[in-house]
N, C-alpha and C positions, 0 to 999 in steps of 0.2 A: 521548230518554233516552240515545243512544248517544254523544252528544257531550260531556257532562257526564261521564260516566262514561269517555268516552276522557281527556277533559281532567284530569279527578282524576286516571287511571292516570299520565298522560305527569309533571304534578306530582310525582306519589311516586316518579316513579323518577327523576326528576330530583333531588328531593331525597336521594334514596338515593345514586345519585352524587355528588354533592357531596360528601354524607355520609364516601363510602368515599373519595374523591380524600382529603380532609381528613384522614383517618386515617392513610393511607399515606403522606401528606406530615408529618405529627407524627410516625410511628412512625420516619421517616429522619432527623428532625432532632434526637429524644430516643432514637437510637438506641444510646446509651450509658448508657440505661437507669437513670440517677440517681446512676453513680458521680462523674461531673463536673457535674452541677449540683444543688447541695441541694433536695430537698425534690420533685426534677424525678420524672415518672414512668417506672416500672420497678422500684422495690423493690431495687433494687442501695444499698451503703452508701456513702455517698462517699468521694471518696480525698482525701486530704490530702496536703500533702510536709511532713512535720516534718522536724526539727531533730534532735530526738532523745528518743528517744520520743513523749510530748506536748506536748513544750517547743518551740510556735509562737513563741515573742516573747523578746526578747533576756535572760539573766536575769544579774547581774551579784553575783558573789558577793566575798565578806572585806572586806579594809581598802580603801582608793582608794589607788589609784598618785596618785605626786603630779605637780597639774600639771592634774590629771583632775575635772571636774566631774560627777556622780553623777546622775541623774534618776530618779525612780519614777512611775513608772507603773500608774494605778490605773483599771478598766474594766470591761466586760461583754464580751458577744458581742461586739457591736463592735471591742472593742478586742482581744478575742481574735482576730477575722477569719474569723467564720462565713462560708462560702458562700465563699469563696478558698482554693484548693485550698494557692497556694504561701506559705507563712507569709513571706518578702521581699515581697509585695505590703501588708502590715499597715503601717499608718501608724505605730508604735513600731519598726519596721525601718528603713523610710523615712527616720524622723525622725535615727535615729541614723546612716543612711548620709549624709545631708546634711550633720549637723553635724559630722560629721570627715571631710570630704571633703579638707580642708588639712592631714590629719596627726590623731590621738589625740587629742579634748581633753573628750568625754566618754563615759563610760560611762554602763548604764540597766538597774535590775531594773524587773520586769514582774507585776505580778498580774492575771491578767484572766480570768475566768470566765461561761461564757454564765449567765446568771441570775442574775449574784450584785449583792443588793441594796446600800443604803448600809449595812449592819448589817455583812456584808460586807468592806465597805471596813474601816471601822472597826476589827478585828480583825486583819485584814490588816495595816494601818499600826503596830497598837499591837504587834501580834508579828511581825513580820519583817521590817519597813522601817525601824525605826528603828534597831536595831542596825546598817544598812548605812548610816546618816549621808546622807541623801540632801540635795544642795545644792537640786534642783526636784523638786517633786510637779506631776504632772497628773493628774487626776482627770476623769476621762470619766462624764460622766453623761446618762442618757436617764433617759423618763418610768418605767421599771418600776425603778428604784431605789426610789420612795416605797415599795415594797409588803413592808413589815417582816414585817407581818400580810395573807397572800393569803388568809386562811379564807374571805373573802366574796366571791372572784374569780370571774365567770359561769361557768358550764360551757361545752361548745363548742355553738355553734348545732347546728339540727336542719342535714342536708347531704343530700347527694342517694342518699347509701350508706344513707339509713335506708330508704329506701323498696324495694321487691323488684326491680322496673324500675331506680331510677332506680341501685339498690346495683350493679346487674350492668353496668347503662352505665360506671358508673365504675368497677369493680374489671377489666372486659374490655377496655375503649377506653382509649388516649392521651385522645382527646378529650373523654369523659367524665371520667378525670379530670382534666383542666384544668379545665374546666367547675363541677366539685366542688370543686376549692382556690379557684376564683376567688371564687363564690357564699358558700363560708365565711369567705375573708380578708375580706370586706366584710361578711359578717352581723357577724363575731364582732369586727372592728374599731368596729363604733359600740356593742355590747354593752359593750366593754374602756372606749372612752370615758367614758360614762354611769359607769360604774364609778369609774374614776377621777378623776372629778368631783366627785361622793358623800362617797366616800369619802377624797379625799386633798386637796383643794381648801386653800387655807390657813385656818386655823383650824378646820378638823375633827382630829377626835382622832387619825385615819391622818398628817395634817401635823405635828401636833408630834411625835410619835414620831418621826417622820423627820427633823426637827430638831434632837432630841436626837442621833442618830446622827450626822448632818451636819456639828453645832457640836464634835461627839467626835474626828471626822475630820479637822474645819479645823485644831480647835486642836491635835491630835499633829504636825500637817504644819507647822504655823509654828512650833514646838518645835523642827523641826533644817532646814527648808528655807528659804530665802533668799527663795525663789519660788516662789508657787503658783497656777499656774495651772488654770480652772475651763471644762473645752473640752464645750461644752454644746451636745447632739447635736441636732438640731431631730428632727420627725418630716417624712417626707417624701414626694410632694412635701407643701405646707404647705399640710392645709386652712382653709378660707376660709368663713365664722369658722371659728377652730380652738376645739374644743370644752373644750381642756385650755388656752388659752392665761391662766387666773388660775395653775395650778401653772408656768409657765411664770416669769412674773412673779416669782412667789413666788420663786422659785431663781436668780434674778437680782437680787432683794433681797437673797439671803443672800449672796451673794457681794460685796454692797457692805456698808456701815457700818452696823448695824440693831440694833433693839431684839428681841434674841432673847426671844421671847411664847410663857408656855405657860399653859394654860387647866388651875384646878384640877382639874376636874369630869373630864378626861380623867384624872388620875393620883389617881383615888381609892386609899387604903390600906382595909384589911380592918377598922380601927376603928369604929364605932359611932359616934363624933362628928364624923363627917363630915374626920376627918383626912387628909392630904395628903401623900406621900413622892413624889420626883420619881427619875427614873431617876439614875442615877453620870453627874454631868459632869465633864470635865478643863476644868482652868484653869491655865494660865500663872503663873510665879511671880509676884508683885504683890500690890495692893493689887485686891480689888475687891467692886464692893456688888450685891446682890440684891435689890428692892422687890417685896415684896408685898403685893397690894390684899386685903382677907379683912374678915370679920364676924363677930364673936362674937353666940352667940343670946341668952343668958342673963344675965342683971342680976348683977352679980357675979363673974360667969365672963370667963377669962384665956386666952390662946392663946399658944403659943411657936414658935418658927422656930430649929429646929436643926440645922445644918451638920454635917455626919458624912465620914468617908471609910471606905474599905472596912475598915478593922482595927477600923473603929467608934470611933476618937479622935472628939471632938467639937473643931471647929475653930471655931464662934461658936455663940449661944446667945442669941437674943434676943426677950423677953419683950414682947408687944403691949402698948398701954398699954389700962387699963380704962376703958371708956366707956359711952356710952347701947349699950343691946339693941340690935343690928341695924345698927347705923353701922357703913358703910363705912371705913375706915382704912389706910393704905400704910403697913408695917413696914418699912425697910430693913435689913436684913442684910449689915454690912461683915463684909469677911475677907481675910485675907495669904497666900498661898500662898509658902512660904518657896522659896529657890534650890535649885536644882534641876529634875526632869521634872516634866511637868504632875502634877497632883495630881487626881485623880477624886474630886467630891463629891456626897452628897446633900443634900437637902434636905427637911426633916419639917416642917410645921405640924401640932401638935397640942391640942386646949385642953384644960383641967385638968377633974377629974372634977366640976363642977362646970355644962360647959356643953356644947357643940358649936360648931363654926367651919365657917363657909362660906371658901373660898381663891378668889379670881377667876382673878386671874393672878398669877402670877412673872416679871419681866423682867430682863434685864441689858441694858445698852450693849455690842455687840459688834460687832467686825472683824477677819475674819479674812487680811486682805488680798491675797483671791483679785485675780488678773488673770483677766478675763470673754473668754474665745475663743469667739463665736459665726457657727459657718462656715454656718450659713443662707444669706446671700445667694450666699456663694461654691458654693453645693452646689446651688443653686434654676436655672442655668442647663443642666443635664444631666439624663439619668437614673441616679440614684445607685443603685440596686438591682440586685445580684448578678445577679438572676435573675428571671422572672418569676411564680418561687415561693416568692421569697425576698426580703423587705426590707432586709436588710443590705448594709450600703454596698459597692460593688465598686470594685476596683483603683484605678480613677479617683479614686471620692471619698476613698477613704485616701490617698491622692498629694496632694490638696488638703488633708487633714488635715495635714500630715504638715508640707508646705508654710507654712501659718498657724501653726504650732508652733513651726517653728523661727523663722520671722522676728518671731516673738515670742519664744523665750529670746535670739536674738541681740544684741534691740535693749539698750542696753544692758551686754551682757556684757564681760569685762575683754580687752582686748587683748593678743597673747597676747606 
């Protein structure tokens, strides 16, 4: 009995030291207690070095000096430079310290907000980037842009703080809490997944709405910029399958030549006949046509498709033709957007009191002629993570950002 029992004791204390070496070795190495690494343990807030006040990223205010080429800058966390203390390590610094390393020849405002979605952007662009006339947009986007509507976003997995034990391991230990961040970035990582799979996959209801925003975005951006470029953040490193790589796709279509598709059934109106109002799009001055596929229920009964803008002018108005109950039908709906800034429209399907209408889809032919910056491979040979409590890219990978940016406005540009 005595041997078992010395062998368990020698065990425990051996693991007990381990234990305690390991703790004393975290407590030296996160001995600055989370003011220099996000999210690191110790409860200390992190330090930052601004600019001035909050203003991490370059922001470029009035008319352009001449001579000077304008860029705006559009992003999240990311591109604000979570988890980098110095805001000159942020790839929109980088990018502007390279490009006039020969001398002034561009300037660059900045919007970049940790969580802020494509809805976001959008607003963004439409009130305070365009009065600054920018020649290039860059638009920085990751997967949590889709999330217009978060109401059905998981809560945080169960962690090791729920339990009596395992809450005191990690609120008294270094090691316990690494142990607890690690165990919930991974529960809550394949939760998040699934999640946005579900829900934002293309052709679910969460996608079009985000393509409304999107095609909102694109089109204010080719209204005054030259060049738009679409720097499209992978997740990393890249799992294998990746479980989001259809939304992936998806944002890689949009940025090339595509039949912008919205499903009626997502943009139901409050009518009784099953009528159809689609969010306020911007369009470019021109000519252009809208088809939609829809069904009238009723023998007799008539559906129309009317173009509206926000003062409520109606801009076309066109009446389905009557046919068999139930037959499928493609309306096209042309319309002019006269000279001028883009024009925000809606669009109404409604039938006369007479019947109900089913809307399939609404399409248009679209291009918004993003250039695609996909630094995946370039980002896949290191580790891009600030920290190891933190996913956001560190110093390095914004130098490589920063790096593909510029040798993409360069290529091209006028010689000076």
């Amino acid at each position: 009995m005595r041997r078992p029992a010395f062998a368990l004791a020698a065990v425990t204390l051996a693991t007990a030291a381990a234990l305690g070496f390991a703790e004393v070795a975290l407590r030296v190495v996160y001995r600055e207690g989370g003011r220099r690494t996000l999210g690191g343990p110790g409860g200390q807030e992190f330090e930052y070095d601004y600019v001035q006040g909050e203003d991490r990223v370059p922001q470029a205010t009035g008319p352009k000096a001449p001579g000077i080429t304008r860029i705006a800058v559009f992003g999240d966390s990311i591109t604000f430079g979570m988890g980098l203390r110095d805001w000159r390590q942020t790839y929109p610094a980088q990018l502007l310290d390279r490009l006039n390393r020969d001398g002034p020849r561009y300037d660059m405002a900045t919007w970049a907000h940790a969580g802020l979605e494509v809805h976001g952007h959008a607003w963004n662009i439409e009130t305070f980037a365009l009065p600054l006339e920018p020649d290039v947009v860059i638009y920085q986007w990751f997967i949590n842009d889709l999330e217009v509507n978060k109401d059905a976003r998981p809560l945080p997995p169960p962690s090791l703080r729920d339990h009596w034990l395992g809450g005191w391991f990690a609120r008294r230990t270094v090691l316990g809490y690494i142990l607890n961040a690690r165990l919930a970035s991974v529960q809550a990582g394949a939760a998040y997944a699934t999640y946005l799979r579900e829900r934002f996959s293309p052709g679910t209801a969460g996608w079009d709405v985000f393509a409304c925003y999107f095609h909102n975005f694109a089109t204010l951006a080719s209204s005054t910029a030259s060049r738009r470029l679409l720097l499209l953040y992978p997740q990393l490193p890249v799992p294998s399958p990746n479980p989001v790589q259809a939304i992936y796709d998806g944002v890689r279509g949009l940025a090339s030549p595509h039949l912008l598709r919205l499903h009626g059934e997502h943009f139901p109106s409050s009518e009784p006949t099953g009528a159809v109002t689609t969010p306020f799009l911007f369009f470019l001055p021109g000519w252009h046509e809208l088809s939609v596929r829809l069904r009238v229920l009723h023998d007799g009964a008539t559906a129309t498709a009317t173009l509206t803008d926000r003062e409520g002018q109606v801009h076309a108005a066109v009446r389905a033709p009557t046919g068999p109950r139930g037959e499928w039908q493609t309306v096209t709906v042309p319309f002019e957007v006269p000279n001028g800034p883009p024009r925000a429209l809606s669009l109404a399907v409604r039938a006369d009191e007479r019947g109900a209408v089913v809307v399939d889809t609404i399409t248009s032919q679209t291009d918004y002629g993003f250039e695609l910056i996909d630094p995946t491979t370039a980002l896949s040979g290191f580790d891009t993570h600030v920290s190891s409590f933190d996913s956001h890219p560190n110093a390095r990978a914004h130098a490589v950002l920063a790096d593909l940016l510029a040798a993409a406005i360069t290529r091209g540009a006028p010689s000076r």
